[in-house]
Biotite code that builds the C-alpha atoms (Angstrom):
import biotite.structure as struc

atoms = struc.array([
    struc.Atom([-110.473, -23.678, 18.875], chain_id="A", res_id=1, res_name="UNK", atom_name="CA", element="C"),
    struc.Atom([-111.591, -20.377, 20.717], chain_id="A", res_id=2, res_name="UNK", atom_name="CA", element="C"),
    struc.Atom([-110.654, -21.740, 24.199], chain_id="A", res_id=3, res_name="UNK", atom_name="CA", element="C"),
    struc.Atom([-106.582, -21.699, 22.927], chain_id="A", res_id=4, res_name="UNK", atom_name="CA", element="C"),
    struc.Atom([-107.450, -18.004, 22.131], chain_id="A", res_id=5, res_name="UNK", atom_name="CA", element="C"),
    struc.Atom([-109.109, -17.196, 25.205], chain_id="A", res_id=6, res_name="UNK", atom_name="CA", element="C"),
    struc.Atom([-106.243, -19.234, 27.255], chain_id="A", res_id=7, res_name="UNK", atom_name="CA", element="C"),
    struc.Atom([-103.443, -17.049, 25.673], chain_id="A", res_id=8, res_name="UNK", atom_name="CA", element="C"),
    struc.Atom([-105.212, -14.097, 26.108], chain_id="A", res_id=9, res_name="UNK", atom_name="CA", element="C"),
    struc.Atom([-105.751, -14.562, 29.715], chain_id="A", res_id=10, res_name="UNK", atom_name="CA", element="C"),
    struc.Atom([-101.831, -15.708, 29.679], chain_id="A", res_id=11, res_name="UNK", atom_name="CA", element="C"),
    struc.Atom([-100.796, -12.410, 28.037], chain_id="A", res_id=12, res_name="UNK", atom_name="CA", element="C"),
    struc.Atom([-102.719, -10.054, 31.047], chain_id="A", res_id=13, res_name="UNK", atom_name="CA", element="C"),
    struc.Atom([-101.885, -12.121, 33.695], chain_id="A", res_id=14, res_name="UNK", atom_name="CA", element="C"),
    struc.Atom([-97.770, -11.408, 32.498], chain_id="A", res_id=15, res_name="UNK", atom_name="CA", element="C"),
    struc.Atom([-98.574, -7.842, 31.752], chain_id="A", res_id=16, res_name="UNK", atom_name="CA", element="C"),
    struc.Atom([-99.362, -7.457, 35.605], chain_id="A", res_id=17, res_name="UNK", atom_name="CA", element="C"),
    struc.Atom([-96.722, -9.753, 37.072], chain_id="A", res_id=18, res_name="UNK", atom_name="CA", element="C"),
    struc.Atom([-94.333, -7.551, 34.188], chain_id="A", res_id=19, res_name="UNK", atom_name="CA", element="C"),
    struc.Atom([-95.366, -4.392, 35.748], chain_id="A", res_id=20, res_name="UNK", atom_name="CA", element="C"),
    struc.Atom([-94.861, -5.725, 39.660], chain_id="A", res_id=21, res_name="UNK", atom_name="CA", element="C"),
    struc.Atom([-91.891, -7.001, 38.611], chain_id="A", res_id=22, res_name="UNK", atom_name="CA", element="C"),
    struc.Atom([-90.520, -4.158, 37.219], chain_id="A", res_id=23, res_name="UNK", atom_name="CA", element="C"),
    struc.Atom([-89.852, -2.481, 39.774], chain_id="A", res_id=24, res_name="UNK", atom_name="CA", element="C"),
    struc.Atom([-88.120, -4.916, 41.746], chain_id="A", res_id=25, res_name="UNK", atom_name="CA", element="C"),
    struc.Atom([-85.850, -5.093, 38.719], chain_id="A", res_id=26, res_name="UNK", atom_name="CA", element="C"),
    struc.Atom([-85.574, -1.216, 38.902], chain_id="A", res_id=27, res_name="UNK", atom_name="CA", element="C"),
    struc.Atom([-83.282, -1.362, 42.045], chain_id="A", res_id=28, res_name="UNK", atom_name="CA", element="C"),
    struc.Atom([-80.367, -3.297, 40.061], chain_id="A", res_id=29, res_name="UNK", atom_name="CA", element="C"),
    struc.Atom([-79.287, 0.111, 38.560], chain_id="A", res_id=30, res_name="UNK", atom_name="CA", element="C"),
    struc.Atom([-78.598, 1.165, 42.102], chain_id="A", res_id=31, res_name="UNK", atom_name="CA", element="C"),
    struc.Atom([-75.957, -1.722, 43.094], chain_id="A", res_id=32, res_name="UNK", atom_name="CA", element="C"),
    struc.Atom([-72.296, -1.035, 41.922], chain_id="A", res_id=33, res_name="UNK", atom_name="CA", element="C"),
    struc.Atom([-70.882, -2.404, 38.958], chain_id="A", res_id=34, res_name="UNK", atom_name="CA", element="C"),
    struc.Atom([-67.945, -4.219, 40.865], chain_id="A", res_id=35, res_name="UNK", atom_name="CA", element="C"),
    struc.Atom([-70.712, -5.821, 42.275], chain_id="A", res_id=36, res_name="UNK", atom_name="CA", element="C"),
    struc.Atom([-73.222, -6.584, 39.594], chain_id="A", res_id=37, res_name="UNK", atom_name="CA", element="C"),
    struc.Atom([-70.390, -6.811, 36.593], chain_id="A", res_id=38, res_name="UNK", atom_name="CA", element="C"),
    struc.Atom([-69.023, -10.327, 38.814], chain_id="A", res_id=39, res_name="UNK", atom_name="CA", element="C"),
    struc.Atom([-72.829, -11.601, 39.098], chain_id="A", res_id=40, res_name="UNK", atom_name="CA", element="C"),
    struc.Atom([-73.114, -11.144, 35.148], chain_id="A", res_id=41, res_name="UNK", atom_name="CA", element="C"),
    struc.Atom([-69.454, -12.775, 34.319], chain_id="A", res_id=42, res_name="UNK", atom_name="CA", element="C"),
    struc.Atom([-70.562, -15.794, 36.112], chain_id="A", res_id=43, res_name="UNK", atom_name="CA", element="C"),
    struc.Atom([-74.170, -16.478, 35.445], chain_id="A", res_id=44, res_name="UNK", atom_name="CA", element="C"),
    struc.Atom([-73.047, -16.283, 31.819], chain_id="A", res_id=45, res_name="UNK", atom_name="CA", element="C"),
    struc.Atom([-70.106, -18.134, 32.081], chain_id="A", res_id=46, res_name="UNK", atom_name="CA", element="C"),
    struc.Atom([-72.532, -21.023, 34.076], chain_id="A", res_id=47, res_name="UNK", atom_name="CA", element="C"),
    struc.Atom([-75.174, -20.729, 31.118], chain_id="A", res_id=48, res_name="UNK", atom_name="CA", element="C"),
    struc.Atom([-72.477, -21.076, 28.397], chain_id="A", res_id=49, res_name="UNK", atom_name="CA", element="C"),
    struc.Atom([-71.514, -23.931, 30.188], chain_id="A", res_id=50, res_name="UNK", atom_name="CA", element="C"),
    struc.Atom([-74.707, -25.438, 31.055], chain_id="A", res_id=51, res_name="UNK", atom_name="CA", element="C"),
    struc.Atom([-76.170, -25.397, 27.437], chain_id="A", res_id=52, res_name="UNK", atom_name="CA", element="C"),
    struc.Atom([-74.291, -28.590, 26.214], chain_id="A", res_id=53, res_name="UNK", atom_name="CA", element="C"),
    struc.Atom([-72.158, -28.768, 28.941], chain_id="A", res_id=54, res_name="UNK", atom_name="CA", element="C"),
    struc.Atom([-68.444, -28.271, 26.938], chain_id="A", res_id=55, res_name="UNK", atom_name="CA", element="C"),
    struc.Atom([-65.681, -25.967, 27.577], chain_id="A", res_id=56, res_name="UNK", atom_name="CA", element="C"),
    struc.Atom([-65.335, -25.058, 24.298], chain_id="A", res_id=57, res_name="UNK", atom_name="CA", element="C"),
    struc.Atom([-69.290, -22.520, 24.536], chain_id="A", res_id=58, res_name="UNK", atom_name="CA", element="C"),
    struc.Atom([-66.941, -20.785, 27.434], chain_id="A", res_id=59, res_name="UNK", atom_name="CA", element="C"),
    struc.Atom([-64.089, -19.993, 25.542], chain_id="A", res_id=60, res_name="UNK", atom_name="CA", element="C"),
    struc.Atom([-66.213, -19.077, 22.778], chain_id="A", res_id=61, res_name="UNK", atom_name="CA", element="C"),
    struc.Atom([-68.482, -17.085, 24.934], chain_id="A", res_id=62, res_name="UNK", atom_name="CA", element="C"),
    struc.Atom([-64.901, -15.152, 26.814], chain_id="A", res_id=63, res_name="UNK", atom_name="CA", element="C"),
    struc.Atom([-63.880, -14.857, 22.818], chain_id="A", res_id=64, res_name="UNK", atom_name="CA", element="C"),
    struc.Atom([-66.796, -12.824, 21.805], chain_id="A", res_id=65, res_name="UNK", atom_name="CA", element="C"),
    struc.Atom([-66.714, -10.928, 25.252], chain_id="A", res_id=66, res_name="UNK", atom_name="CA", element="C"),
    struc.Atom([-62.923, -10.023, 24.241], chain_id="A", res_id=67, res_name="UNK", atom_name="CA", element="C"),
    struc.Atom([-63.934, -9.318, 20.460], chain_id="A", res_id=68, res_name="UNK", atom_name="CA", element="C"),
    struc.Atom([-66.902, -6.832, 22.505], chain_id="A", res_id=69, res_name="UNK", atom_name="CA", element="C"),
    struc.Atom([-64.612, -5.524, 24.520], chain_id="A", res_id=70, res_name="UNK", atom_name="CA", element="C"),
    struc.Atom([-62.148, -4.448, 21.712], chain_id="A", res_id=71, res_name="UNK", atom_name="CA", element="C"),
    struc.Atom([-64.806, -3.018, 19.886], chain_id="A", res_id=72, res_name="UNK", atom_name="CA", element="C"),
    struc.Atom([-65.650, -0.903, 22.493], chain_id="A", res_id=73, res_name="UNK", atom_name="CA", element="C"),
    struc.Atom([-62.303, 0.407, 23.089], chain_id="A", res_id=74, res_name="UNK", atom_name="CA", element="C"),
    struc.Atom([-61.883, 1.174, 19.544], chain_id="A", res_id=75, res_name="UNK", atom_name="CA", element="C"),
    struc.Atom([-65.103, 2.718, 19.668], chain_id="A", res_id=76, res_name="UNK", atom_name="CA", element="C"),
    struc.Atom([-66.395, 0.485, 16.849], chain_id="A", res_id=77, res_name="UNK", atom_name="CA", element="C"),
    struc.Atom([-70.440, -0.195, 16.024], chain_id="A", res_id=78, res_name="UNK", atom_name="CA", element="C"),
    struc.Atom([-71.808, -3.674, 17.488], chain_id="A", res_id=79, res_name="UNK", atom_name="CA", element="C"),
    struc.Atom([-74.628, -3.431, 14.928], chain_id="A", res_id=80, res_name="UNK", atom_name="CA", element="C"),
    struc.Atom([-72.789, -4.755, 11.965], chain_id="A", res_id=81, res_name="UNK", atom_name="CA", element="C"),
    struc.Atom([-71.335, -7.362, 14.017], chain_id="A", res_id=82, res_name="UNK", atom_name="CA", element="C"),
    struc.Atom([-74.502, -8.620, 14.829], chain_id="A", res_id=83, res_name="UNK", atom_name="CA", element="C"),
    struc.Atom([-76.431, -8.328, 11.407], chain_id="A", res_id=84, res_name="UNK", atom_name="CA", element="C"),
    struc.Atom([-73.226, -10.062, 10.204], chain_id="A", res_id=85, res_name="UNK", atom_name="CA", element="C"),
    struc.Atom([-73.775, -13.019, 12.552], chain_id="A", res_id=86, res_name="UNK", atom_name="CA", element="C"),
    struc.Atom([-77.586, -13.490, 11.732], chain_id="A", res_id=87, res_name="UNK", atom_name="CA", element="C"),
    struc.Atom([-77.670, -12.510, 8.487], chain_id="A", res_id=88, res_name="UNK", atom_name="CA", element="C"),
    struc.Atom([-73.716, -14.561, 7.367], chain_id="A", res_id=89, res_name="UNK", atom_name="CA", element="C"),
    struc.Atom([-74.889, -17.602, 7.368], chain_id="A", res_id=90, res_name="UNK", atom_name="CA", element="C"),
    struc.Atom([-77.994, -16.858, 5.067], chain_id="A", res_id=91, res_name="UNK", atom_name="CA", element="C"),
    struc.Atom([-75.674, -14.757, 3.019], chain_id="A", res_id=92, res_name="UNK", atom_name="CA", element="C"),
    struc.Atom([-73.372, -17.463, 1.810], chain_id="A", res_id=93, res_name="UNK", atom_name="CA", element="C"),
    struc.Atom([-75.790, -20.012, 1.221], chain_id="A", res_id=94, res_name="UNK", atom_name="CA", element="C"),
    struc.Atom([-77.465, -17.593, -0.979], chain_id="A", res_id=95, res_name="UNK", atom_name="CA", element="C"),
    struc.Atom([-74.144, -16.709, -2.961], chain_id="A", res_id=96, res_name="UNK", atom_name="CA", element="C"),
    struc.Atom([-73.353, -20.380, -2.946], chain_id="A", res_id=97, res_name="UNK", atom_name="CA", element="C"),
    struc.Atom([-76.721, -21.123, -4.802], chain_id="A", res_id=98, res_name="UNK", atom_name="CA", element="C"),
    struc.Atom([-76.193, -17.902, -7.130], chain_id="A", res_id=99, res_name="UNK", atom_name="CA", element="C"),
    struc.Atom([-73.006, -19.029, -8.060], chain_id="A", res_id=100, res_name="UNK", atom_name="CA", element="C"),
    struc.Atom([-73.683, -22.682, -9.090], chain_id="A", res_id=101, res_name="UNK", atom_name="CA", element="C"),
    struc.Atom([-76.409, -20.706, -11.045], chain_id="A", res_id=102, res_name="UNK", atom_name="CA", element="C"),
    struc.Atom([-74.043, -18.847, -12.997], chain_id="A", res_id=103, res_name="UNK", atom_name="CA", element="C"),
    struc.Atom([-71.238, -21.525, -13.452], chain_id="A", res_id=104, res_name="UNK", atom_name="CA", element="C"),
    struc.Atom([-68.713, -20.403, -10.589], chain_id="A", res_id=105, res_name="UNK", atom_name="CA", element="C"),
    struc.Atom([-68.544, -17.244, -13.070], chain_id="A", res_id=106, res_name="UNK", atom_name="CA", element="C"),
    struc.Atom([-67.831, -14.369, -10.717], chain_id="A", res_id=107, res_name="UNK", atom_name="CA", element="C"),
    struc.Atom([-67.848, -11.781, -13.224], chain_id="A", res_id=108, res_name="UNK", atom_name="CA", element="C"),
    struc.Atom([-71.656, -12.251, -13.726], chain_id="A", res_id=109, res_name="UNK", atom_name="CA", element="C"),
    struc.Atom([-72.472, -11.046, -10.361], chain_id="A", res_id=110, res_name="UNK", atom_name="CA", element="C"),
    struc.Atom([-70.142, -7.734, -11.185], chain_id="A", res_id=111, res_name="UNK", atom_name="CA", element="C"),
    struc.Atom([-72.144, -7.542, -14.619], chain_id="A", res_id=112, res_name="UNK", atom_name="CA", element="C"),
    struc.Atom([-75.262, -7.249, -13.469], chain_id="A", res_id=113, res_name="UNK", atom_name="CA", element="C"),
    struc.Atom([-76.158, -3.420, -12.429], chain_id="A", res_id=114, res_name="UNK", atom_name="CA", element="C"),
    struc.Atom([-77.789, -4.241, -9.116], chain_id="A", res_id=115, res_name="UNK", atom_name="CA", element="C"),
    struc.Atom([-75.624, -6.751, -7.604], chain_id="A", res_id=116, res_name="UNK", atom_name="CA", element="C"),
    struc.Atom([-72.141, -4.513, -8.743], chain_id="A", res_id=117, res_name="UNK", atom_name="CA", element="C"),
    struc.Atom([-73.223, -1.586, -7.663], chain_id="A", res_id=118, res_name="UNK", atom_name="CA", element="C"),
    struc.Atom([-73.555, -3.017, -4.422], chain_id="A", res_id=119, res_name="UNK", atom_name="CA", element="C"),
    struc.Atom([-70.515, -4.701, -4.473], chain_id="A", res_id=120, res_name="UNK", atom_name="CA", element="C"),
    struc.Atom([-68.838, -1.383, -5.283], chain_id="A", res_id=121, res_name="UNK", atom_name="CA", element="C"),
    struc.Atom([-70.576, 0.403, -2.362], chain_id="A", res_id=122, res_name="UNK", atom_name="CA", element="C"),
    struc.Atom([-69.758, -1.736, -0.101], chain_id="A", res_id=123, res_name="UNK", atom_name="CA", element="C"),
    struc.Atom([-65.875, -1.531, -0.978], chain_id="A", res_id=124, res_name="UNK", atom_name="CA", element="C"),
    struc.Atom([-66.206, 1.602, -1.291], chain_id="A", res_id=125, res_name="UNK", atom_name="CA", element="C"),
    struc.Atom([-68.022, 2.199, 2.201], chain_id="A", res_id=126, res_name="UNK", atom_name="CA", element="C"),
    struc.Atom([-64.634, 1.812, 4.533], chain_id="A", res_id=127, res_name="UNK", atom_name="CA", element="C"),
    struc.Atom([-62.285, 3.249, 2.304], chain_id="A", res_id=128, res_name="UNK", atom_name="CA", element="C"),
    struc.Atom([-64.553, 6.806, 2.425], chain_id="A", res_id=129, res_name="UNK", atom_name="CA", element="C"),
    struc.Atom([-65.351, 6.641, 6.387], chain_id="A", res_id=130, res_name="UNK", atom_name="CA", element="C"),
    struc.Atom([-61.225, 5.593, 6.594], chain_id="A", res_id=131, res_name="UNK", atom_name="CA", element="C"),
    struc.Atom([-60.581, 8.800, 4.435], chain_id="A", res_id=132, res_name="UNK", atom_name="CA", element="C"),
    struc.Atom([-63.001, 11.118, 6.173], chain_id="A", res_id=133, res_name="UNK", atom_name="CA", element="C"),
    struc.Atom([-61.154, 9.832, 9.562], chain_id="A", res_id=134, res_name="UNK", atom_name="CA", element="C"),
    struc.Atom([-57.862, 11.189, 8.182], chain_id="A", res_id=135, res_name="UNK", atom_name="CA", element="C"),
    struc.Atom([-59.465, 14.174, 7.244], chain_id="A", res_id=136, res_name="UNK", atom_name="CA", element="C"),
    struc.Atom([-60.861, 14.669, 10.000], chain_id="A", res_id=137, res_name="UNK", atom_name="CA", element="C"),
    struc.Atom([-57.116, 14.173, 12.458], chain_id="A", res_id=138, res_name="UNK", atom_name="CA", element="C"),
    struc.Atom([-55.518, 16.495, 10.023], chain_id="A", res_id=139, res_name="UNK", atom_name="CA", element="C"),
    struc.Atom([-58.045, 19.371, 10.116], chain_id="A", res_id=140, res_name="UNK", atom_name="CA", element="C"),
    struc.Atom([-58.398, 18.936, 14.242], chain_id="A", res_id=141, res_name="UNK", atom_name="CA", element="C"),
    struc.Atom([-54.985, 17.525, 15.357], chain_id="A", res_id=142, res_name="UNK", atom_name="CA", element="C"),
    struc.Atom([-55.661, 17.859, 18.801], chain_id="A", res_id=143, res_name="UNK", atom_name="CA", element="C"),
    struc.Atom([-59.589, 16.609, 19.142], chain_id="A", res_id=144, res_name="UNK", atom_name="CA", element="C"),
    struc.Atom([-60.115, 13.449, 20.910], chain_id="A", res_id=145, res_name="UNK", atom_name="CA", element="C"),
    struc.Atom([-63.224, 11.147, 20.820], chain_id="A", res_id=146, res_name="UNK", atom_name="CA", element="C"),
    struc.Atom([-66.400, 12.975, 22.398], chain_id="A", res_id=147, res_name="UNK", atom_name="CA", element="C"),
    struc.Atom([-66.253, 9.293, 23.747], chain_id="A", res_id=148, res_name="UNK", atom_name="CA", element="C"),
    struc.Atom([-63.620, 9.522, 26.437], chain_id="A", res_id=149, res_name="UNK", atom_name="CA", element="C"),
    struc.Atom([-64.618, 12.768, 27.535], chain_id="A", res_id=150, res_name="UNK", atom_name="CA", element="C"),
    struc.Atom([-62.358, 14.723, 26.225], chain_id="A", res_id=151, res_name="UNK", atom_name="CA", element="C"),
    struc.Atom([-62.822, 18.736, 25.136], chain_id="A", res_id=152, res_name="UNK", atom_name="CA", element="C"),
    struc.Atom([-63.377, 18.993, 21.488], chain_id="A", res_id=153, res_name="UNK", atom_name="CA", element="C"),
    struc.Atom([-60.066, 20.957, 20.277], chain_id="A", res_id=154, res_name="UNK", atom_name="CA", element="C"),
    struc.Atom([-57.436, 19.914, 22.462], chain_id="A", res_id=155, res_name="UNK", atom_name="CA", element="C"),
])
């Protein structure tokens, strides 16, 4: 029992030495140029989208999510609710699936209850007051652009 201990105790230094030697050889990608490094990423993760079940259909997913990323970055949008979305969805649904054959497919009862409608309210309530504070915000400052694009703050 002790010697599975030992053995991945002994595994755990000997990758916290070959992590710091390899370190810095994977310090010096920051120096190469991103026309040359962004081609190296586009295909090694177009091969391992491709390689995990070999089907076209992980690439196109894979280019759809890069386009969906790429969007969102334009716009400036948060990839953090994107991604809690995509681990958390799944878990989500089942759970609402379960609470509503519970309750009868009665989706007042979840609105009833004080815990579950006051967050259902906040979270309808959540993009209407950041869309309103973004209109306040364009007609107090007409001419400010996004600190983003690197723009002065008042025009």
């Amino acid at each position: 029992m002790y010697s599975i201990f030992l053995a991945m105790y002994v595994a755990n230094v000997f990758m916290l030495f070959s992590g710091i030697i390899v370190a810095k050889l994977f310090s010096n990608f920051r120096k190469l140029r991103y026309s040359i490094l962004g081609p190296c990423i586009f295909v090694f993760a177009t091969v391992g989208a491709f390689g995990i079940s070999n089907s076209m259909s992980d690439v196109w997913i894979m280019f759809a999510f890069g386009l969906l990323g790429y969007v969102m970055k334009k716009f400036s949008f948060s990839v953090a609710p994107l991604i809690i979305a995509l681990v958390l969805g799944g878990l989500a649904e089942e759970s609402l699936r379960r609470g509503m054959r519970m309750e009868d497919y009665d989706l007042v009862s979840f609105l009833a209850r004080p815990i579950s409608g006051t967050m259902s309210g906040g979270s309808r309530l959540d993009p209407s007051l950041h869309s309103l504070q973004q209109v306040q915000q364009k007609t107090q400052y007409p001419g400010r652009r996004d600190n983003q694009t690197g723009g002065d703050v008042c025009g």
